[in-house]
Biotite code that builds the C-alpha atoms (Angstrom):
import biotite.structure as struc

atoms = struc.array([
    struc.Atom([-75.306, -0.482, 9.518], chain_id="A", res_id=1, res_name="UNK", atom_name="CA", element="C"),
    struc.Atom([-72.798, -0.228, 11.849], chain_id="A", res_id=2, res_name="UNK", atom_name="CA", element="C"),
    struc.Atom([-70.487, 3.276, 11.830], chain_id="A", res_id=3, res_name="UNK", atom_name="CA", element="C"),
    struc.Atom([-66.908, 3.736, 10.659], chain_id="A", res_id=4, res_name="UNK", atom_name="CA", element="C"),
    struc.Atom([-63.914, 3.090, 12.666], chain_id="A", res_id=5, res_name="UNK", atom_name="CA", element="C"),
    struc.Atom([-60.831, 5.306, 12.939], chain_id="A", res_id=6, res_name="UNK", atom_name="CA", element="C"),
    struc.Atom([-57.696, 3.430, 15.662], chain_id="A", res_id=7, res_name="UNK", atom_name="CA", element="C"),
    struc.Atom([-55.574, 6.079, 16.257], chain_id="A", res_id=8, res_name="UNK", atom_name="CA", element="C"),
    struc.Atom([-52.469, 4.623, 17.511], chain_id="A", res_id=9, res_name="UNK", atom_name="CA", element="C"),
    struc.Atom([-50.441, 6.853, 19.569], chain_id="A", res_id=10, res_name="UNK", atom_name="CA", element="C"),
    struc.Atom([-53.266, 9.082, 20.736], chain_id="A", res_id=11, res_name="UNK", atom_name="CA", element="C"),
    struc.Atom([-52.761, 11.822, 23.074], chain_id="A", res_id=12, res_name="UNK", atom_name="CA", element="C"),
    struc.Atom([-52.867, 15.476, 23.097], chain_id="A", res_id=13, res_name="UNK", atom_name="CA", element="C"),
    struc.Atom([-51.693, 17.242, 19.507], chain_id="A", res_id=14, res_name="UNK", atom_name="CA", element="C"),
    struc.Atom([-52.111, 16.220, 16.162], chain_id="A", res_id=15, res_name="UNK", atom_name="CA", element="C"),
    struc.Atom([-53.710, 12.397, 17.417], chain_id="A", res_id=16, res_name="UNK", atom_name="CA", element="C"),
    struc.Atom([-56.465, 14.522, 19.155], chain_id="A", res_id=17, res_name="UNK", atom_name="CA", element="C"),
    struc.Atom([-57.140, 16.376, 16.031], chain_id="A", res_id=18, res_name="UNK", atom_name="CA", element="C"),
    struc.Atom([-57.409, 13.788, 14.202], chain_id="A", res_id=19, res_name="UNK", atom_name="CA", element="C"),
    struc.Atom([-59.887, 11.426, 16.542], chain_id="A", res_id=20, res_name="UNK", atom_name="CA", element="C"),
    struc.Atom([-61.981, 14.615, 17.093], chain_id="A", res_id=21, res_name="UNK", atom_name="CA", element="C"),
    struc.Atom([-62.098, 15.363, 12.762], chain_id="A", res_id=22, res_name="UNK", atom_name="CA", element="C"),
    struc.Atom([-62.869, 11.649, 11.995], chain_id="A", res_id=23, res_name="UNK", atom_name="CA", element="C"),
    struc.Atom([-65.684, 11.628, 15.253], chain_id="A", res_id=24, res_name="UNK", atom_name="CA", element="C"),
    struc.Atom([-67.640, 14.428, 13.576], chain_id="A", res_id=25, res_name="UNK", atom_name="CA", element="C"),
    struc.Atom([-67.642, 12.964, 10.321], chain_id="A", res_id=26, res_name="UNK", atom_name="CA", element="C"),
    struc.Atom([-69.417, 9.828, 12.423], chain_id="A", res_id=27, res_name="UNK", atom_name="CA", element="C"),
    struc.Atom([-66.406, 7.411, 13.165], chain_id="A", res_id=28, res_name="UNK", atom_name="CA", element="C"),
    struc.Atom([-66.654, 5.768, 16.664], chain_id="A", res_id=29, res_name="UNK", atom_name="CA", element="C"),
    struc.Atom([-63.015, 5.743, 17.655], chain_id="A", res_id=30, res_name="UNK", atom_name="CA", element="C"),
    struc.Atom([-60.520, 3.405, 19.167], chain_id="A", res_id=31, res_name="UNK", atom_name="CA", element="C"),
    struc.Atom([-57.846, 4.839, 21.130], chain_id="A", res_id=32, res_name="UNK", atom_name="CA", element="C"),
    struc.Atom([-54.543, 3.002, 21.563], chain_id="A", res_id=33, res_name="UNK", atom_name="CA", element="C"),
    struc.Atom([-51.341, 5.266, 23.516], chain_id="A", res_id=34, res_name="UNK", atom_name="CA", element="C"),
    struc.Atom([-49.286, 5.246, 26.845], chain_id="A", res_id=35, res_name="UNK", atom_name="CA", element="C"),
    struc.Atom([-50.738, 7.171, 29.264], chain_id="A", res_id=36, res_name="UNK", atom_name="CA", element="C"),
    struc.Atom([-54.650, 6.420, 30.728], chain_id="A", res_id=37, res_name="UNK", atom_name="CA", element="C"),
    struc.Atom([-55.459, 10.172, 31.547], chain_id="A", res_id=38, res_name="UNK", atom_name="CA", element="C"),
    struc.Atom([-54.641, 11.785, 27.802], chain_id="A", res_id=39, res_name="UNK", atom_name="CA", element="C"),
    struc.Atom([-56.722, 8.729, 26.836], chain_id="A", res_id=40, res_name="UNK", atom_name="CA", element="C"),
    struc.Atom([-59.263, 9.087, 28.738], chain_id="A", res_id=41, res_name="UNK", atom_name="CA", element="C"),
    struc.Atom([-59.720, 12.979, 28.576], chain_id="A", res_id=42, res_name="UNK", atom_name="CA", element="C"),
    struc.Atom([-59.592, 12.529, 24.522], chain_id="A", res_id=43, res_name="UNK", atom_name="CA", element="C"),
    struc.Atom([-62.125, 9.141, 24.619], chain_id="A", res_id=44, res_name="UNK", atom_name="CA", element="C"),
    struc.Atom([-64.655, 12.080, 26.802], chain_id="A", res_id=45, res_name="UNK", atom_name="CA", element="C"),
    struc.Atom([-64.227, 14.884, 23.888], chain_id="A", res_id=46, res_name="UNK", atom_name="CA", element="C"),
    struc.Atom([-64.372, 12.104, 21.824], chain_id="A", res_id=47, res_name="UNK", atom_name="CA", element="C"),
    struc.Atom([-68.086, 10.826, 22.883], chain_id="A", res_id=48, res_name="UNK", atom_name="CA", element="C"),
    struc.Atom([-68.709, 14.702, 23.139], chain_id="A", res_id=49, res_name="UNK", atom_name="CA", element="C"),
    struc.Atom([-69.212, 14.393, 19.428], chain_id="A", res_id=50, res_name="UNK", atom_name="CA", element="C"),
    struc.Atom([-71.943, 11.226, 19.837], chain_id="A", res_id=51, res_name="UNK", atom_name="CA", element="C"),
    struc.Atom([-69.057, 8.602, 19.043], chain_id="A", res_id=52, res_name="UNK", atom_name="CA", element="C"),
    struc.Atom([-68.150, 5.735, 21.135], chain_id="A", res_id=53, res_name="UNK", atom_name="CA", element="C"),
    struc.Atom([-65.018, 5.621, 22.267], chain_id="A", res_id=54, res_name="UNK", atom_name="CA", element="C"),
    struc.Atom([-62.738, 2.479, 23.145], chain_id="A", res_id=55, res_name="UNK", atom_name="CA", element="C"),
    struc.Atom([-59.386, 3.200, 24.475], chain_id="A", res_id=56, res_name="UNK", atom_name="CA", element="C"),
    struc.Atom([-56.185, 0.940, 25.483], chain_id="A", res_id=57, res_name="UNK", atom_name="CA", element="C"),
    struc.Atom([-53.206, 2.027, 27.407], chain_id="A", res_id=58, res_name="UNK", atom_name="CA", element="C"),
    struc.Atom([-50.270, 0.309, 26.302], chain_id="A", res_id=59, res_name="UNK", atom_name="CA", element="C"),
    struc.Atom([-46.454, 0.676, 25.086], chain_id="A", res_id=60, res_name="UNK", atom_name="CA", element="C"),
    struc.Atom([-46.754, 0.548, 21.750], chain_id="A", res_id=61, res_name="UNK", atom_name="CA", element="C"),
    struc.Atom([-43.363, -1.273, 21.423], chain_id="A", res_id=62, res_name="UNK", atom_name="CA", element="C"),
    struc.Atom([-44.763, -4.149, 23.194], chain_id="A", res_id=63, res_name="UNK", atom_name="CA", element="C"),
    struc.Atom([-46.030, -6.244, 20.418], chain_id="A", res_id=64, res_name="UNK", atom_name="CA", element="C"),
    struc.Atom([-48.016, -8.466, 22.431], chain_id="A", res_id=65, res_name="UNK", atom_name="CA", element="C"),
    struc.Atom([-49.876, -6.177, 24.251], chain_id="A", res_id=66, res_name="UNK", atom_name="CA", element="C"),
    struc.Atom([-50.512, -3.708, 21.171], chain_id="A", res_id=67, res_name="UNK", atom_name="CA", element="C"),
    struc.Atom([-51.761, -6.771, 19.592], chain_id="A", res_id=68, res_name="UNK", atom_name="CA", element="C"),
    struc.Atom([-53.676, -7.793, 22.019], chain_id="A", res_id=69, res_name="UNK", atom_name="CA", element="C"),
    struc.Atom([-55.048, -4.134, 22.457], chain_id="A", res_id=70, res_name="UNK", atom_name="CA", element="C"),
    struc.Atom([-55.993, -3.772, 18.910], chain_id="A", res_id=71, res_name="UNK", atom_name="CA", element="C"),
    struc.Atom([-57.450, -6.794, 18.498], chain_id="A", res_id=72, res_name="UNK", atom_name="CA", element="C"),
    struc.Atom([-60.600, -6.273, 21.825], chain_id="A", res_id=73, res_name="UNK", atom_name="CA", element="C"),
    struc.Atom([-61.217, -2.908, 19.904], chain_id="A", res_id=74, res_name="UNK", atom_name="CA", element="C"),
    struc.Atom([-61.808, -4.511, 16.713], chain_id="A", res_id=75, res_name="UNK", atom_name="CA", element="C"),
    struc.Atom([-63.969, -6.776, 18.166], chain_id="A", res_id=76, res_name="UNK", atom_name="CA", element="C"),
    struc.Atom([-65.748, -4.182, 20.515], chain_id="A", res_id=77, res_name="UNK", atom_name="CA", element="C"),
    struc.Atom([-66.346, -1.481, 17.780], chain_id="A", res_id=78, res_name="UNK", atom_name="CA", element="C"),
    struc.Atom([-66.684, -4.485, 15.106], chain_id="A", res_id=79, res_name="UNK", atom_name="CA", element="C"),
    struc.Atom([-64.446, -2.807, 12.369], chain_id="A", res_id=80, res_name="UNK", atom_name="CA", element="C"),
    struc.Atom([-61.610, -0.758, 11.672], chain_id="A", res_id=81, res_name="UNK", atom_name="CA", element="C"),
    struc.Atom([-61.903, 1.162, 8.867], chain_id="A", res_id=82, res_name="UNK", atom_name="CA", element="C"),
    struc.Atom([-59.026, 3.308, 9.152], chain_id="A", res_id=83, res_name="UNK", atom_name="CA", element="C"),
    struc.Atom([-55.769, 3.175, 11.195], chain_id="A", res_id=84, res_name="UNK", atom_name="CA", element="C"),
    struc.Atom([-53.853, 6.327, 12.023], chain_id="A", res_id=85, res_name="UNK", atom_name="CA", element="C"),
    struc.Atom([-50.307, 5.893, 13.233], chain_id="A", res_id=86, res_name="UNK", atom_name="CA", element="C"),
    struc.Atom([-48.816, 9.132, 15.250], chain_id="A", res_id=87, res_name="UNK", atom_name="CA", element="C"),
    struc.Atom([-45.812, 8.557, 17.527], chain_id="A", res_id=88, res_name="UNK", atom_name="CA", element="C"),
    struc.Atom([-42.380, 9.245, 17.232], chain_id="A", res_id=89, res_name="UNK", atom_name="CA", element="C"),
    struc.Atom([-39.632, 9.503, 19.490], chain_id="A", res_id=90, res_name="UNK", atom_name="CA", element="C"),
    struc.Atom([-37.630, 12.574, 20.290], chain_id="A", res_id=91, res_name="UNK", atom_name="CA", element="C"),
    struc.Atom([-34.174, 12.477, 21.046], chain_id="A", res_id=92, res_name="UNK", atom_name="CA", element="C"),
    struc.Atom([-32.006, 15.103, 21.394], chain_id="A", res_id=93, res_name="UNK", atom_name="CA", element="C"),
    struc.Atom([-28.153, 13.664, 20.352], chain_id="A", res_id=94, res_name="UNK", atom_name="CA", element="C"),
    struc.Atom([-26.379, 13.764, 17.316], chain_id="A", res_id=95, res_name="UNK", atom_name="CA", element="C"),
    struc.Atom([-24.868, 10.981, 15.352], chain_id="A", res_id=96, res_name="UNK", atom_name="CA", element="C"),
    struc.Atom([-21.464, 11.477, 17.062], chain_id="A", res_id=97, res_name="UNK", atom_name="CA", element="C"),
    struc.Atom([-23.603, 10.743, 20.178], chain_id="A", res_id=98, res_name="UNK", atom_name="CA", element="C"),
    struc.Atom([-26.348, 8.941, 19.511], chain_id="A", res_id=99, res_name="UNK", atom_name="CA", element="C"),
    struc.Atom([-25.880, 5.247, 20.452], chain_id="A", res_id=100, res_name="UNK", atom_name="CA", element="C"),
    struc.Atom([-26.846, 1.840, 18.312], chain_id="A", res_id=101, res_name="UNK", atom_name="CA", element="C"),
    struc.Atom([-29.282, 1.243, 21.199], chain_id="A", res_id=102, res_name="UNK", atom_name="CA", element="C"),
    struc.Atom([-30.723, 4.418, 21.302], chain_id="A", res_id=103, res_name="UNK", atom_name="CA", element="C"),
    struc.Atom([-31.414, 4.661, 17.485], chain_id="A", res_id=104, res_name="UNK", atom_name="CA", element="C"),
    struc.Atom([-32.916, 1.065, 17.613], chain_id="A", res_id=105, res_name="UNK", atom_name="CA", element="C"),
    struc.Atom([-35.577, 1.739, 20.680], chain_id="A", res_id=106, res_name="UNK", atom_name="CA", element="C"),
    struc.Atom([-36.467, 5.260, 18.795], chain_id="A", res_id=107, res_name="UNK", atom_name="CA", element="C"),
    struc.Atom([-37.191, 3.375, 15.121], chain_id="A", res_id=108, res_name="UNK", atom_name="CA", element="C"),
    struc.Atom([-38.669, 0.847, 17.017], chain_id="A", res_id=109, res_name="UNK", atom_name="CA", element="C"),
    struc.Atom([-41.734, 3.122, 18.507], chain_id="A", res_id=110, res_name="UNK", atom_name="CA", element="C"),
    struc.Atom([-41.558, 5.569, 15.513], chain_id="A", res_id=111, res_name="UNK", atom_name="CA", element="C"),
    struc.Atom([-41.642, 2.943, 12.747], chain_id="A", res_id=112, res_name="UNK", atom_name="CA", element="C"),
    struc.Atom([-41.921, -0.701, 14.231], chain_id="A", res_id=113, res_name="UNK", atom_name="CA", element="C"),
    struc.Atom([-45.092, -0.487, 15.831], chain_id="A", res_id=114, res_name="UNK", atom_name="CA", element="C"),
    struc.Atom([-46.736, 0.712, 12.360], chain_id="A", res_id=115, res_name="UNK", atom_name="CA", element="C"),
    struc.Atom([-45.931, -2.761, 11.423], chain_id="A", res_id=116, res_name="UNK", atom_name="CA", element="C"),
    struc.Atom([-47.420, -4.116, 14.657], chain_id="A", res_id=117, res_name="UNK", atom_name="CA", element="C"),
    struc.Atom([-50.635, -2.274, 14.438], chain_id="A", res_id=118, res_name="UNK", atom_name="CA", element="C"),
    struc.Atom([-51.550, -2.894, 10.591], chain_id="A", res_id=119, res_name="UNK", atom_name="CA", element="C"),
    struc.Atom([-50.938, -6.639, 11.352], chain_id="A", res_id=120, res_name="UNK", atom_name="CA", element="C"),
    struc.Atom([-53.009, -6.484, 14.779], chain_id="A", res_id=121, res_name="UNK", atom_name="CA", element="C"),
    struc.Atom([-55.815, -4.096, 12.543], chain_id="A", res_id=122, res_name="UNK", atom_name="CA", element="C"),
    struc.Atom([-55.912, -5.934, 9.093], chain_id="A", res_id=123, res_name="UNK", atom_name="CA", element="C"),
    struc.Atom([-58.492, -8.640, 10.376], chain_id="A", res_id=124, res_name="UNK", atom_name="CA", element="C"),
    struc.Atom([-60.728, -5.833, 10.672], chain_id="A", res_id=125, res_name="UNK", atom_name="CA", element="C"),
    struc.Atom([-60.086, -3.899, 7.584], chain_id="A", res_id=126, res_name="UNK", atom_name="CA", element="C"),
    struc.Atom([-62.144, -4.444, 4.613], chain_id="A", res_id=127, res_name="UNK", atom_name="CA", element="C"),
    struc.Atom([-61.735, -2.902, 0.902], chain_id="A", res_id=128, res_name="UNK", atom_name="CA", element="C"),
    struc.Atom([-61.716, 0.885, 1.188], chain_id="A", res_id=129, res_name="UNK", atom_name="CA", element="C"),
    struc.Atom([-60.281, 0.419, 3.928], chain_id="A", res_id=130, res_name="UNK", atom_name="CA", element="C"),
    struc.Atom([-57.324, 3.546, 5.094], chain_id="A", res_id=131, res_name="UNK", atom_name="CA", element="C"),
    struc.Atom([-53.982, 3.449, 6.863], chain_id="A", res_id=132, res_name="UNK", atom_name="CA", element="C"),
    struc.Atom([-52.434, 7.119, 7.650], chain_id="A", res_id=133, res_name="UNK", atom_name="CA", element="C"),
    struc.Atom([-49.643, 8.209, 8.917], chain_id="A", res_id=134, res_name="UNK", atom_name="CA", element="C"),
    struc.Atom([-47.909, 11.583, 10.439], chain_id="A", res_id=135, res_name="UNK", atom_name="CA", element="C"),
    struc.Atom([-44.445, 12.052, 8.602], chain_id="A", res_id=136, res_name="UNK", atom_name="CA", element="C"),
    struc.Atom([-42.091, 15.412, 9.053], chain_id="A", res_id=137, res_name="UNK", atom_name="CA", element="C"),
    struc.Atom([-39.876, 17.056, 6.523], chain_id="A", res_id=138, res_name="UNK", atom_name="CA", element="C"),
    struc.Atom([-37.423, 15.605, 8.819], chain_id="A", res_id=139, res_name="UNK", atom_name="CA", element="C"),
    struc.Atom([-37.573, 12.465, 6.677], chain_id="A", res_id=140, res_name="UNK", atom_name="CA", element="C"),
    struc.Atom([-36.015, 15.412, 3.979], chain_id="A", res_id=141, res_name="UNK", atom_name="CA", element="C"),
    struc.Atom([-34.371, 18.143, 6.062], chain_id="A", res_id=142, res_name="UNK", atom_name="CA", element="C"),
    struc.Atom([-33.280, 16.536, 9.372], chain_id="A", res_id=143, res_name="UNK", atom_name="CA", element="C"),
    struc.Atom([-31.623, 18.134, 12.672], chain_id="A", res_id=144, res_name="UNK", atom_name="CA", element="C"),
    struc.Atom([-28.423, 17.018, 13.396], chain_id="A", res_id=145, res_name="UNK", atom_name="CA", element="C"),
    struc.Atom([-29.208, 17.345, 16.956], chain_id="A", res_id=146, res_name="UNK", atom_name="CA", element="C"),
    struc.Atom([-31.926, 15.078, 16.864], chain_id="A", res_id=147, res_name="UNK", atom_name="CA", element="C"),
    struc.Atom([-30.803, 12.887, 14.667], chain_id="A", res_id=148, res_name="UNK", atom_name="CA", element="C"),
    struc.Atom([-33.132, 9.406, 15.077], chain_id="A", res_id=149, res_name="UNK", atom_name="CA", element="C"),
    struc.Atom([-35.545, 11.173, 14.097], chain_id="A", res_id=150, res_name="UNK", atom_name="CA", element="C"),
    struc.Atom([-34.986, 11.760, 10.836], chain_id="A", res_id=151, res_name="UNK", atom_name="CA", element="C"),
    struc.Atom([-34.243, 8.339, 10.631], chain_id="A", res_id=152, res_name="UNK", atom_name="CA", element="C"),
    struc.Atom([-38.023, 7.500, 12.081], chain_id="A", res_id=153, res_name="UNK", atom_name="CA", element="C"),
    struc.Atom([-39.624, 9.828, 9.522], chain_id="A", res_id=154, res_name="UNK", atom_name="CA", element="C"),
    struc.Atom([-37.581, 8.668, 6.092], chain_id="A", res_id=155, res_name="UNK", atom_name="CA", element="C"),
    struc.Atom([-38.629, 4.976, 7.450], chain_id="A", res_id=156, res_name="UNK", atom_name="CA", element="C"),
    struc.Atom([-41.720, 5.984, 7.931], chain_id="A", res_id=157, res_name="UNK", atom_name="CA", element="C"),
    struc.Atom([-42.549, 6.933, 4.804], chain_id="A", res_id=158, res_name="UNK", atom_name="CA", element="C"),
    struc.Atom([-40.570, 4.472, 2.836], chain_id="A", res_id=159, res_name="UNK", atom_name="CA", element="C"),
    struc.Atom([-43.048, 1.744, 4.810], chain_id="A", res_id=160, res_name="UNK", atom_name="CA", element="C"),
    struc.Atom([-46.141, 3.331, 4.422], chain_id="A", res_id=161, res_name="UNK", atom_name="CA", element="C"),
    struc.Atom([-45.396, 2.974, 0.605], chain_id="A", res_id=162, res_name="UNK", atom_name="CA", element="C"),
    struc.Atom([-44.462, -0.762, 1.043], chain_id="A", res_id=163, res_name="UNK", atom_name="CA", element="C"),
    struc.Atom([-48.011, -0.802, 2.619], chain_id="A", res_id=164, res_name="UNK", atom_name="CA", element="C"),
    struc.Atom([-50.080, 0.659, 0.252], chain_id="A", res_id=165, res_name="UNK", atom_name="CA", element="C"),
    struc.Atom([-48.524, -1.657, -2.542], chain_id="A", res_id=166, res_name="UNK", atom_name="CA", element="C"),
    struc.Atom([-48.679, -4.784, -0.631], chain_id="A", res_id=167, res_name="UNK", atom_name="CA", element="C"),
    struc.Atom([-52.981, -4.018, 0.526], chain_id="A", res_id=168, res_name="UNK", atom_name="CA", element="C"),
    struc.Atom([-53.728, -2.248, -2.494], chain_id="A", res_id=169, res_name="UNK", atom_name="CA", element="C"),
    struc.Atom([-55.040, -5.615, -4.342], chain_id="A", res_id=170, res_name="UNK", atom_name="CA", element="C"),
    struc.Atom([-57.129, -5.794, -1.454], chain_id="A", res_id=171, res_name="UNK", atom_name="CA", element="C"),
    struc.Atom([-58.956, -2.279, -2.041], chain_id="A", res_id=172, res_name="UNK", atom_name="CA", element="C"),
    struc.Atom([-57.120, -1.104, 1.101], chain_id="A", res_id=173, res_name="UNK", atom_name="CA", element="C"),
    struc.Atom([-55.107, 2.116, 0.961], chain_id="A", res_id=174, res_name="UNK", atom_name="CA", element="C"),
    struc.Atom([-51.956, 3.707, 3.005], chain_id="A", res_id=175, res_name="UNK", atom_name="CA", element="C"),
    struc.Atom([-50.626, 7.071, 2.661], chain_id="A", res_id=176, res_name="UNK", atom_name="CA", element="C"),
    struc.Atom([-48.330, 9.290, 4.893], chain_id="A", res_id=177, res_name="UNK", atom_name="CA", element="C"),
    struc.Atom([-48.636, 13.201, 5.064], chain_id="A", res_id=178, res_name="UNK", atom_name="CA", element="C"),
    struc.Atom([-45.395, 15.360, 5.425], chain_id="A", res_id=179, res_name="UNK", atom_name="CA", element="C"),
    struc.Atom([-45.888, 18.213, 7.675], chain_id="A", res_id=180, res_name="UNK", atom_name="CA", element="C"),
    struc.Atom([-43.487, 20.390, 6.141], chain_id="A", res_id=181, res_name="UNK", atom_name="CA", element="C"),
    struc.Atom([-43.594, 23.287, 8.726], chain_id="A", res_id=182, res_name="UNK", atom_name="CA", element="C"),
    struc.Atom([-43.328, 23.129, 12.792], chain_id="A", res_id=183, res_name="UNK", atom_name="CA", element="C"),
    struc.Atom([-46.635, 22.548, 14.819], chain_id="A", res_id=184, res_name="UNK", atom_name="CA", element="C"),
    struc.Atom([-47.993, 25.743, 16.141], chain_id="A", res_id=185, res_name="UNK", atom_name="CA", element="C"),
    struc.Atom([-50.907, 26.821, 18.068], chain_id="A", res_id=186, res_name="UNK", atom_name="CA", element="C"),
    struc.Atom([-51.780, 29.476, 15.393], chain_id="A", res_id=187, res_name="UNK", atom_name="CA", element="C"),
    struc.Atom([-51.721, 29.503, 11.565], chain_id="A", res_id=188, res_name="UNK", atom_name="CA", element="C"),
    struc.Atom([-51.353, 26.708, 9.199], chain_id="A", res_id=189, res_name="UNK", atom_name="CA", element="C"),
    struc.Atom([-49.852, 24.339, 11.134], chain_id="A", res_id=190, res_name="UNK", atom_name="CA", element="C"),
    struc.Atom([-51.960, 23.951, 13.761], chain_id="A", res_id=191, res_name="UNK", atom_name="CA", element="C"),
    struc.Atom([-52.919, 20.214, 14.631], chain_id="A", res_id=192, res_name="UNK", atom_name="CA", element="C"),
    struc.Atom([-56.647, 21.150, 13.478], chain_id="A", res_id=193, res_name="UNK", atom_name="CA", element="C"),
    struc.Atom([-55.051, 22.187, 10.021], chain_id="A", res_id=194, res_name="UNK", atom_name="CA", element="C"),
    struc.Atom([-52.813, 19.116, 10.056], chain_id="A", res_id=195, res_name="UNK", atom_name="CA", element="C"),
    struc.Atom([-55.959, 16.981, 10.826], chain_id="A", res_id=196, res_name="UNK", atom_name="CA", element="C"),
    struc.Atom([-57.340, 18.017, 8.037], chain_id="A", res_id=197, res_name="UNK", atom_name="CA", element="C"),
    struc.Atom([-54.644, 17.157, 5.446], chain_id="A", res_id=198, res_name="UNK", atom_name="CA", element="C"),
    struc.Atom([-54.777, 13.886, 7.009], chain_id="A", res_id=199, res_name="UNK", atom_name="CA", element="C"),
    struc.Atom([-58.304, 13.849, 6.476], chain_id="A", res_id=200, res_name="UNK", atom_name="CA", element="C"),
    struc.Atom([-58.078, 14.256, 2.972], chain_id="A", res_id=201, res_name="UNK", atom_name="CA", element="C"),
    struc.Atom([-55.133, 12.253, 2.244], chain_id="A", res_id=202, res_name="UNK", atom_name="CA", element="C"),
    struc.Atom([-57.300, 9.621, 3.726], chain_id="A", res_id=203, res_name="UNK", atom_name="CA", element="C"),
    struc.Atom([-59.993, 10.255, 0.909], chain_id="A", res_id=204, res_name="UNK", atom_name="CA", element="C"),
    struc.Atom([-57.825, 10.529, -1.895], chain_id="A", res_id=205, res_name="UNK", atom_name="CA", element="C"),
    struc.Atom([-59.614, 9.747, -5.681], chain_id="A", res_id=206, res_name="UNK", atom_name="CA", element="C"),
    struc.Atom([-58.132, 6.181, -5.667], chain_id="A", res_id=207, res_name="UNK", atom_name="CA", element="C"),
    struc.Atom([-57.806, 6.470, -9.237], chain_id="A", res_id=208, res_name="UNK", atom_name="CA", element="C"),
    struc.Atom([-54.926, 8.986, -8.616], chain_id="A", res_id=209, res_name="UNK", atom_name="CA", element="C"),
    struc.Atom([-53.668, 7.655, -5.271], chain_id="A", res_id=210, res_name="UNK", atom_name="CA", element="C"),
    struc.Atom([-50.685, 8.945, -3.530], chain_id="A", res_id=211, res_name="UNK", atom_name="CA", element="C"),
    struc.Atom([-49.165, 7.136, -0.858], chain_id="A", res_id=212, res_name="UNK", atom_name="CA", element="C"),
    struc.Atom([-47.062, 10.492, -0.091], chain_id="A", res_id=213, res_name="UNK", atom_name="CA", element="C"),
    struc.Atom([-48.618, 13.191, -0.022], chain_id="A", res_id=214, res_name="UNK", atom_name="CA", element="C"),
    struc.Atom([-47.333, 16.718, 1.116], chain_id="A", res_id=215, res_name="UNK", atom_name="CA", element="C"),
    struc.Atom([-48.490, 19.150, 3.532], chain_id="A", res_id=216, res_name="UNK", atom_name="CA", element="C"),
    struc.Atom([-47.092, 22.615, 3.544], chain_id="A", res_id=217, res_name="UNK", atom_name="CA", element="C"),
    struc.Atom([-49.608, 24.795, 5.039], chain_id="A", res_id=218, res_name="UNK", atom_name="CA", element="C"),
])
């Protein structure tokens, strides 16, 4: 049999690592999918570290051509996707006296959009049980006014990852998004390790009493 596959989309350094490096141990091979080719590559070598094989692709996210495209040769290299883990967001500091139409467009674009364009690009690949995840923010709740498209990103978010898991759930395929409800920290419980892990098991919910929010507050 061949092993599971976890796409993280968005990977990098942070909670993305985390999560690649949780899923490898439990004996995913991993497909990679972010901007920059040295965070990829340095994560795809911790990543085969574990025993896992790796596939990465460095693309803009935004593009929907080439994330297609991207997503598409690893599903075919690694031969399934089994679960999809969306990460990015954009930060930008302005508030809503300052932030432009534009601006607030590109931002929902990357921290929303590409979900859309990555769960199209994976769902050839996903069979029943399969998982889509998602990093939200209590700024979906609580946002700063200073950064105020984000907020925006994280409420839409999570109102699509629940439009997800209706629309796949007749097909035995799951999504869920985690709220981080405390700012990322290199010690206690909101380390990306710790937030890796409530992805983790957010990802392996009982069906039978499926969430497709689920909370994480340390």
């Amino acid at each position: 049999m061949t092993r599971p596959v976890i796409l993280v989309v968005g990977a990098g350094p942070g909670v993305s690592r985390s999560v690649a490096l949780r899923f490898a141990r439990e004996g995913y091979d991993v497909g990679l999918v972010g901007l920059d080719p040295d965070p990829l590559q340095a994560l795809a070598a911790e990543v085969e570290e574990t025993g896992a094989t790796s596939v990465q692709a460095a693309v803009d996210i935004t593009d929907e051509a080439a994330t297609r495209s991207a997503i598409t040769r690893i599903g075919q290299r690694l031969g399934r996707i089994d679960v999809v883990h969306f990460n990015p967001s954009a930060f930008r500091e302005a508030d809503p006296l300052e932030l432009t139409v534009a601006g607030l467009l590109e931002d929902v674009a990357l921290g929303v959009g590409a979900l859309l364009t990555a769960v199209q690009a994976a769902r050839p690949f996903l069979q029943p049980g399969g998982r889509v995840t998602a990093t939200g923010s209590m700024a979906a709740d609580k946002p700063w006014h200073r950064a105020a498209s984000l907020g925006v990103q994280k409420a839409g978010l999570r109102n699509l990852v629940g439009s997800l898991d209706r629309t796949l759930k007749p097909e035995g395929i799951r999504a869920v998004s985690v709220t981080v409800r405390g700012a990322l920290a290199t010690e206690g419980p909101f380390t990306p390790d710790r937030v890796a892990e409530a992805i983790w098991g957010a990802a392996h919910q009982d069906e039978e009493s499926w969430q497709s929010a689920v909370d994480y507050a340390g």
